[in-house]
N, C-alpha and C positions, 0 to 999 in steps of 0.2 A: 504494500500500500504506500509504504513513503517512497520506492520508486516512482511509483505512478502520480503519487500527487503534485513529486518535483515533476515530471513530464508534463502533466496537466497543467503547473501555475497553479494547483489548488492554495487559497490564502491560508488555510489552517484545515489542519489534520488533528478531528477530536475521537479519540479513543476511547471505550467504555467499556465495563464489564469485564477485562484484562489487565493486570500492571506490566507496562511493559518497559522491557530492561535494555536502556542500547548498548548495552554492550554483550548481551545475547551471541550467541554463535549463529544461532541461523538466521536471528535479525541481523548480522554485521552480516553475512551471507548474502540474503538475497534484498535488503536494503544496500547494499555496493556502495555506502558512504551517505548516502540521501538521508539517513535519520539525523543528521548532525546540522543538514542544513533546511531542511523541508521543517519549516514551522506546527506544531503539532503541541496539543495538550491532552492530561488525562483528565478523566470526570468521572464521579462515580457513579453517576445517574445521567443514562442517554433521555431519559425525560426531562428532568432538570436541563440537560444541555440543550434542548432543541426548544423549551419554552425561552432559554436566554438568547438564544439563534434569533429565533421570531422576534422578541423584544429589538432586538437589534435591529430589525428590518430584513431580515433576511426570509426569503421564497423557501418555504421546506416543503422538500422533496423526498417520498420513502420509495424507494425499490422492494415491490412487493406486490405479492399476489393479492388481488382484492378485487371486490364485485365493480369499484369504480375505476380502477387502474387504466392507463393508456400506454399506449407505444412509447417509445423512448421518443420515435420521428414523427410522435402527432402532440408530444408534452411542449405546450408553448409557455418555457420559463421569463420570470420576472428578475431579473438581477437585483441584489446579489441574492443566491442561490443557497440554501444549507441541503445536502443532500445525505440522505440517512439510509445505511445501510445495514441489514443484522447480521447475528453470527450463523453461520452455516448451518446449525441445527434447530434454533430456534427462531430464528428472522427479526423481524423488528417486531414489539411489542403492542399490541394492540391500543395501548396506550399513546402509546408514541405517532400509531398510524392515525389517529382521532388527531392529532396536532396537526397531522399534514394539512398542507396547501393543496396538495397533487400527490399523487401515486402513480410510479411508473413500472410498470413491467416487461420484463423480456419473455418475448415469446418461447416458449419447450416445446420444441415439435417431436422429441425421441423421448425416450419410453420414461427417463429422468423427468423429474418437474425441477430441477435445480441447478444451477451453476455455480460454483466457489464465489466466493467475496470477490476476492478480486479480479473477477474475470467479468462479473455483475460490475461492479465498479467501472473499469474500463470501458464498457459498451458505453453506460451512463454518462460516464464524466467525457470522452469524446463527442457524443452529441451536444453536451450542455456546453464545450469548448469550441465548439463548429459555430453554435447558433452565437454565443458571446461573441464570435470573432466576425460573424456575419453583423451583429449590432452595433458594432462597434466600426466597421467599415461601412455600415448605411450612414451614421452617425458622421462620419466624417475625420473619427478618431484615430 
């Protein structure tokens, strides 16, 4: 994830439900140095986090299965963007999904209904980098 959010320009990288340790073996592994400089905090509550998100202003976005869910390429995001994603066996809380702005989901066409986090992740945060970078070139920016 802290490769991909330094990839993405994500502004912050909020963790939950994990302590996480950078100097880990397979976080220094497959974070390649990006946890040192990819902005990032822990929280002990992804609800608490995502009600301070909102407060902030920010567009919350859950990746998740749900009756009102959309495409990734039909979610028309409001900048700036909080995007909330769960842990692999449990998803995002249902609590948390009632916060949302929007729900987005990736389609499962094979026999799985699920993809890893980070691979969820990347679909998501390249579209919502596509559309940013397209608003931002209407914009004149």
């Amino acid at each position: 994830m802290f490769r991909l959010c330094d990839a993405m320009l994500v502004q912050r990288l909020v963790v939950t439900g994990a302590e996480i340790h950078l100097r880990n073996r397979r976080l220094s592994q497959s974070a390649r140095g990006t946890q040192y400089w990819t902005p990032w905090s822990q929280e002990s509550s992804a609800e608490e986090a995502v009600i301070r998100a909102k407060a902030d202003g920010n567009q919350i976005v859950v990746a998740e299965l749900a009756a009102n869910s959309v495409r990734p390429e039909a979610f028309i995001p409001s900048f700036p963007v909080c995007l909330v994603l769960g842990g692999e066996t449990d998803g995002v809380s249902q609590e948390v999904v009632n916060l949302a702005d929007a729900v987005i989901e990736i389609p499962m066409r094979g026999m799985a209904n699920s993809i890893n986090v980070s691979t969820a992740a990347a679909i998501v945060l390249y579209e919502l980098s596509r559309r940013a970078e397209a608003e931002s070139s209407s914009a004149g920016v």
